[in-house]
N, C-alpha and C positions, 0 to 999 in steps of 0.2 A: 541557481535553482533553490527555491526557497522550501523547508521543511518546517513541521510544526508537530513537537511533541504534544501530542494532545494530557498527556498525562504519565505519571514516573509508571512503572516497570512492576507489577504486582511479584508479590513472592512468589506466588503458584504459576504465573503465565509464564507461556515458554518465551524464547525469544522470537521463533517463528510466528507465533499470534501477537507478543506485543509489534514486531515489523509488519504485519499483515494489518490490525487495527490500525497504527499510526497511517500508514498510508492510502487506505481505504477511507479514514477520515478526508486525507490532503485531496486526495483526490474527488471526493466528492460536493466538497467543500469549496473547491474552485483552489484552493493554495496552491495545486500542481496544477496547472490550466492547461486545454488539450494542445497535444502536441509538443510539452515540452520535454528535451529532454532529463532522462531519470539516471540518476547513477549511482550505482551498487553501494560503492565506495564511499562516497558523500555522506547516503542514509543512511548504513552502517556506524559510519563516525558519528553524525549527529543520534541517531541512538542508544550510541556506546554498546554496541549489540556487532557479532563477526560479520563477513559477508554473505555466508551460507544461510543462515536465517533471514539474512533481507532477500536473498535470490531464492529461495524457497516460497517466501512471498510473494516476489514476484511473479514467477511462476503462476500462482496460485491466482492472482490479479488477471493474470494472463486467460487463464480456462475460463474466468470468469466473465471477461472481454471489456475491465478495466483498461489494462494494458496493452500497448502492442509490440512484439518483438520482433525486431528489426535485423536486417543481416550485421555483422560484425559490430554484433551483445549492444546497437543501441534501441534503449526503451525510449518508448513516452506513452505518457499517458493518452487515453480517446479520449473523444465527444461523449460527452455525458445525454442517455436520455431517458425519458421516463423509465423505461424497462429497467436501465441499470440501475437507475436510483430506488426506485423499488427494491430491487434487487440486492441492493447497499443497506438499506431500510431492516430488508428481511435478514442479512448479514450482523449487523448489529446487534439487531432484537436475541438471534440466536445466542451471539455470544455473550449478551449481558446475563442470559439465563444460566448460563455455565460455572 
């Protein structure tokens, strides 16, 4: 499963938002492609971040209808569609303002 730091880790971000940006990039960007699957552990290591901030994420990926969680804790990411991208759009925009 391939992950892509979009960028290092600012002093004031949490971990739970730099986990939730990195992957809401990957995913929207096609690096996570739907359907594959996502693991806690993995994205945790590659962001040098615990696993509580990446499953907080995910989570949050989840309400969002990035995500879909599956029985016995496996993720993967959905079909991207206009709505969500938009959606990802308005996501961004929000947090670049912060």
């Amino acid at each position: 499963m391939p992950i892509e730091v979009i960028y290092p880790r600012k002093m004031n971000e949490s971990a739970k938002d730099y986990s939730f940006n990195n992957l809401l990039f990957n995913i929207t960007t096609n690096i996570l492609p739907p359907g594959v699957a996502i693991e806690e552990s993995y994205i945790a290591n590659k962001l040098d971040v615990s696993r509580t901030p990446v499953r907080e994420a995910i989570l949050r990926l989840s309400r969002e209808h990035f995500i879909d969680i599956l029985p016995q804790k496996v993720l993967r990411s959905l079909e991207l569609t206009l709505i969500l991208l938009n959606k990802a759009y308005s996501l961004f925009k929000q947090l670049r303002e912060r």
